[in-house]
N, C-alpha and C positions, 0 to 999 in steps of 0.2 A: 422466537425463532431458533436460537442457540442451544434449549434444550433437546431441537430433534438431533441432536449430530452428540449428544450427551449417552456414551454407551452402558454408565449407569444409574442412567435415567427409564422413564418410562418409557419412551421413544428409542431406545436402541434397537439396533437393527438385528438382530437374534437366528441359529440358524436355517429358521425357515420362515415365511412372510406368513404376516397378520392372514388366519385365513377367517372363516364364517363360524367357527365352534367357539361361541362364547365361555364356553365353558370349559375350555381348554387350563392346563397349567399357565401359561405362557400368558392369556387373558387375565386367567384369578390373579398371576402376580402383576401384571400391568393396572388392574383394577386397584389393586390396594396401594398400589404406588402412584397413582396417579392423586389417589386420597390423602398418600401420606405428606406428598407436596403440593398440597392444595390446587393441582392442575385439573382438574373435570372440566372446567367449564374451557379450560384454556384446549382441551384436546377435543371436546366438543366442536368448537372454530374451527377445528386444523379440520377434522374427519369432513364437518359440512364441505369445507374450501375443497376439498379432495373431491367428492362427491359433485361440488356446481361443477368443476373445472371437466371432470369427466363424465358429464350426464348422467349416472347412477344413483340410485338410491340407497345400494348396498354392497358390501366387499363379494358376495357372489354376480353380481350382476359385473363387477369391476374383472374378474375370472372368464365370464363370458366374452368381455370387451376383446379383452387379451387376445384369442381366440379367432376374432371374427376382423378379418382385415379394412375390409367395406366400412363397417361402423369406425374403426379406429381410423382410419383416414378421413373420416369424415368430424369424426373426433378432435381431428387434430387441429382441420380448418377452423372449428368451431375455436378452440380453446387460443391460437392464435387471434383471431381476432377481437375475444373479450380482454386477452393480457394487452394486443397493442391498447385498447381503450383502457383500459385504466393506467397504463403508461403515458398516454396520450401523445401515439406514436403517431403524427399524419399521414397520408399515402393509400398506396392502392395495395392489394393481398399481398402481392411480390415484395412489398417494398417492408411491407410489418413483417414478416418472415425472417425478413433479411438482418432487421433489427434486432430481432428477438435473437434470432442464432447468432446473433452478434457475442452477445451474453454469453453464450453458451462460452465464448472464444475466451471471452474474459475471466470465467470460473478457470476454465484450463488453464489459464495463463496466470492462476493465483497458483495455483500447484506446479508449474512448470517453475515459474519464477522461485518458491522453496526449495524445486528439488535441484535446479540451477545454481544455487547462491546457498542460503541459509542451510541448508541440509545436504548440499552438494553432493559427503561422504556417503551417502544414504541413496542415492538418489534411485537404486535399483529396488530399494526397499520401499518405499513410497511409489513406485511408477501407476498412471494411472489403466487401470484395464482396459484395454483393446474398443470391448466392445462399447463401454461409459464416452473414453475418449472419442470415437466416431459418430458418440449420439445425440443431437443438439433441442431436440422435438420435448416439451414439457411434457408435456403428453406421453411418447415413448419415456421416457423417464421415470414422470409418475409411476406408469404399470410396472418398470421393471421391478419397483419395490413390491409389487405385489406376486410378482414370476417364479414360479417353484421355478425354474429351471437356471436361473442363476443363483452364483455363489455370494453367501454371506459379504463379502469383500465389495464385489459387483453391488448389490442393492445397497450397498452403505455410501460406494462412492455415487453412483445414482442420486440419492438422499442428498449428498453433500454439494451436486454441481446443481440442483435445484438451489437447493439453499444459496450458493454464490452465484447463481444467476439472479434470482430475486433483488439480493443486496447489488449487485451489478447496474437490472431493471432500475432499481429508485436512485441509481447514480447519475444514468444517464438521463433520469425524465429532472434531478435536480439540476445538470448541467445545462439541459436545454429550457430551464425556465431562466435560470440564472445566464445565459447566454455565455460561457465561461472562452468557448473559441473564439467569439469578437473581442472581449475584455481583453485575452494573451494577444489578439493582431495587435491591439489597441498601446499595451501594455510598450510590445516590443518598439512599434511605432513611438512612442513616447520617449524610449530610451535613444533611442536614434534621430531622433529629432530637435530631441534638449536635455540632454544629459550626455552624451558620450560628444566628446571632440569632434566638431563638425570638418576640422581640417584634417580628417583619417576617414578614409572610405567605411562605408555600412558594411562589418565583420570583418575591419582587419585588425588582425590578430600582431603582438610581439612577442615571441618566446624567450621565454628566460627560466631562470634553473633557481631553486631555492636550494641552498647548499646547508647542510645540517647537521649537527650533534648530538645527540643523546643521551641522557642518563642511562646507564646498565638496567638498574633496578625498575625501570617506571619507564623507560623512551619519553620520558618526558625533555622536550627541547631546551637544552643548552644556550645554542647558539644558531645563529642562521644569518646568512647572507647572500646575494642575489646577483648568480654570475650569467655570464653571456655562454650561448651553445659554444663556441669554440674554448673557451675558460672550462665550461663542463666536460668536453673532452677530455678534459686532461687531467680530472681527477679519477684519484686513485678508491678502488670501492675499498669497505674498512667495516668492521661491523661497529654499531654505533652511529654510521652515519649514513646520512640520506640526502638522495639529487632529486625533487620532486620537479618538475615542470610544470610549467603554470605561462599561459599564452596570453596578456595581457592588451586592454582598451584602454584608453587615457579619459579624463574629465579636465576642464580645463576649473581651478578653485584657487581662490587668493592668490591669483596670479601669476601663474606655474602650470606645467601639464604634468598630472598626477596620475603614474600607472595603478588600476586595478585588472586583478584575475575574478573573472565576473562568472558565475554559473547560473542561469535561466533556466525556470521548469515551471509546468504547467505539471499537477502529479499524475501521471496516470490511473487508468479505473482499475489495475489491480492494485494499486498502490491506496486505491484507495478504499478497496474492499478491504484489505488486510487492516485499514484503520478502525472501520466498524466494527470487524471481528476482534479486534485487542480492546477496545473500548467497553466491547459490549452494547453497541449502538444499533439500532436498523436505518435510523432517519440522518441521513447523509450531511441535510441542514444544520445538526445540530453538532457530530463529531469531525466533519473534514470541513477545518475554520481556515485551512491551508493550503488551497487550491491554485493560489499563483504565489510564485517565490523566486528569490535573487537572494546570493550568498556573493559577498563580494569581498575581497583579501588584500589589503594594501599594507603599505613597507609598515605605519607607524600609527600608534591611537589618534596624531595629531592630523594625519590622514582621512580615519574616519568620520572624524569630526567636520572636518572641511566637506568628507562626500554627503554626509546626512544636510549641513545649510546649504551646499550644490543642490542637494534634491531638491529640497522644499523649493528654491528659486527657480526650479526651471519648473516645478508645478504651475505656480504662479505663472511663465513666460507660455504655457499651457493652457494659461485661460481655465485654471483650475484651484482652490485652493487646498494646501495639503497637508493634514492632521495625522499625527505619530502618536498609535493606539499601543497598550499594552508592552513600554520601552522600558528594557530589562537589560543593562550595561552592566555588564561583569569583567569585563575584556580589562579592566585595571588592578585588578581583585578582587577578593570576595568571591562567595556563591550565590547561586539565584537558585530558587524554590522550584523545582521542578516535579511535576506531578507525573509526569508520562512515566507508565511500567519501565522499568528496564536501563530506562536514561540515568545519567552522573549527575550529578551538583557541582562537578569541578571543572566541566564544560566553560570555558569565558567565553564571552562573545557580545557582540552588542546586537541587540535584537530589538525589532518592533514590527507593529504592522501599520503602513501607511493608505491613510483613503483619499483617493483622487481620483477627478474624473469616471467617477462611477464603478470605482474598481476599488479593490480593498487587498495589499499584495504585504507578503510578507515578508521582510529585509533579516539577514544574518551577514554581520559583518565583522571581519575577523585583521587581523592583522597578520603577517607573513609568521612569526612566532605561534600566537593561538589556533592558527588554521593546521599549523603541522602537528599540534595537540590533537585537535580533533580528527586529523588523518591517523595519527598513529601511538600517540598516548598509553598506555597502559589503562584500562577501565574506563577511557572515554572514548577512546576511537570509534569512529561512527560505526564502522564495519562488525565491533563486538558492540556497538548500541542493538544494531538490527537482531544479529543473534537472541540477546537479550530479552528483547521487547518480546517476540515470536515466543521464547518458550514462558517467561515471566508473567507473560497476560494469559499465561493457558490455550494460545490459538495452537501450539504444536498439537496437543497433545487431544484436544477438541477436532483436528484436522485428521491426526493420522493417530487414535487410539490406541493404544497397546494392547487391548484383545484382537484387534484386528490387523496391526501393523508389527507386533511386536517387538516395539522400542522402545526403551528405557528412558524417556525423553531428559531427566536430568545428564545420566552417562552421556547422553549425546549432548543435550548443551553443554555439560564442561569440556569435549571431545571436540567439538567444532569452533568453540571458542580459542582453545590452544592451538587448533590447524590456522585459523585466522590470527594468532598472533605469530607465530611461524613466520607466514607468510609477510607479513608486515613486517617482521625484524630482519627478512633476511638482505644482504646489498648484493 
């Protein structure tokens, strides 16, 4: 799927659409490239799928479609209801519609979310076209790649919000086999249930302030300690040092109540398109293994230790038993093997994934020291991970191509990475 958005590939978007003259330039070189990377039979698939999806048997016949309003709305009913079935979306026409341009919402909101965050500086440069932005119909889509009357830009982004709707499509048909919204009730219920301090109402929060120092060269944490909102008041900003805030739940362990700063996530579907796309995945089952997650930050290692046999006990008072899969403790020293594009090695932390109760969630636990590592660190902060990953796996530049975007994507990764350290250093 990845080589259609590949602008020097056979599949680039050129600037005028695939018409019916085989024998065109555009054709002869598409033919011998498609030869030279053993694609024929792979571009064969794609044209047929183009052709069922749009009742035609040929790129003229697809020119008349264009054309003829009657057929293309009738087109669209059609092609709606063969995508809800192989989605295996339940419901009535309204309600498959609804799903599908669900999709739509979600492609947009992979590129709103880069030009948001990751490419922020950019953002006027990446914006999506007008007419792409308002258009959610596969169908309308499809054609415009074939529409002399739109710009090179237009049919490329076209191309691209099909493609992240698709990966979108098999998200949302995985979540709904995997039931992934009762698992997160189920999850949260579980924490609230038998894990967090039953003598503290469901989400009351303590707020407290992580106080902090800095190495010059590296932000890498000094020193840290853990005062109250009015002690915060009263420090003085300083560069080198950092007031993070952090709103704290207690566990009751070896006999004591032990504050943690707890983060819950379920990931989102752009979050988790953008994983398939750095992976290189289509099949959701196999690259997003991280679908439900808890990040939890206490004063001390001997802390974590007590929350990990807390866990497991109150699995157990759960009526569940509970197994810690894939546990990788760096949070004392050392580095852990990290394979993900873009990530540090120098990252600590204690990590695993626990299965209970039908759920499979994954734990990062940090201590008040290594958490403010990974907020602001030099080369690990999480904020220049995401940077990283984005242009390091090649999704920048796969997303928003330099014949068509005109961006220098390395200039801009070291440009946005500096603006994100910037912002990170300043008090």
């Amino acid at each position: 799927m990845f080589a259609l958005l590949d602008q020097n590939g056979p599949f680039a978007t050129k600037g005028l659409p695939p018409g019916e003259n085989i024998f065109s330039e555009n054709s002869r070189n598409r033919v011998k490239m498609l030869r030279a990377k053993e694609m024929i039979s792979r571009y064969r698939v794609l044209r047929n799928q183009v052709f069922d999806i749009l009742d035609v048997n040929s790129i003229v016949e697809i020119e008349t479609l264009i054309k003829d309003k009657a057929r293309k709305l009738e087109t669209n009913r059609r092609a709606y209801k063969l995508l809800g079935n192989m989605f295996g979306i339940a419901g009535n026409e309204r309600e498959i519609i609804s799903r599908i341009d669900g999709y739509s919402r979600t492609a947009d909101g992979v590129i709103r979310y880069l030009r948001n965050k990751v490419l922020a500086n950019y953002s006027s440069h990446i914006e999506i076209t007008n007419e792409i932005d308002a258009t959610s119909s596969p169908v309308d889509l499809l054609l415009i790649n074939y529409d002399r009357r739109y710009h090179k830009k237009a049919r490329f982004e076209a191309k691209r919000k099909l493609l992240l709707m698709q990966l979108a499509g098999s998200i949302d048909h995985r979540e709904r086999e995997t039931d992934v919204e009762a698992k997160f009730s189920d999850f949260l219920s579980f924490l609230n249930n038998y894990v967090w301090n039953s003598d503290s109402l469901i989400g009351e929060l303590t707020p407290a302030y992580l106080l902090s120092d800095h190495e010059p060269e590296n932000f890498l944490c000094k020193n840290v300690q853990v005062i109250s909102t009015a002690e915060a008041e009263k420090v003085t900003p300083d560069i080198g040092r950092k007031l993070t805030l952090v709103k704290r739940r207690n566990f009751k362990g070896d006999g004591r109540s032990i504050p943690i700063y707890v983060s819950i996530r379920k990931k989102p579907s752009e979050a988790k398109v953008l994983k398939l796309l750095r992976k290189g995945e289509e099949n959701p089952a196999v690259a997003v293994d991280d679908e439900l997650g808890l990040m939890g930050v206490v004063d001390s290692v001997m802390d974590i230790k007590t929350f990990q046999k807390h866990l497991t006990k109150s699995a157990i008072k759960a009526d569940s038993f509970m197994t810690l899969e894939e546990v990788s403790d760096t949070i004392s020293g050392g580095r852990h093997s990290n394979t993900n594009i873009g990530s540090s090695s120098k990252t600590p932390m204690f990590k695993f994934f626990a299965r209970m109760g039908g759920m499979r969630v994954e734990f990062i636990l940090h201590t008040n020291e290594s958490y403010l590592n990974y907020m602001y660190q030099k080369d690990v902060a999480h904020d220049e991970y995401e940077v990283k990953r984005i242009f390091d796996s090649g999704v920048a530049e796969l997303l928003f191509p330099y014949e068509i975007y005109h961006l220098d994507m390395k200039k801009v990764k070291d440009k946005q990475i500096g603006w994100f350290r910037s912002r990170i250093e300043e008090f």
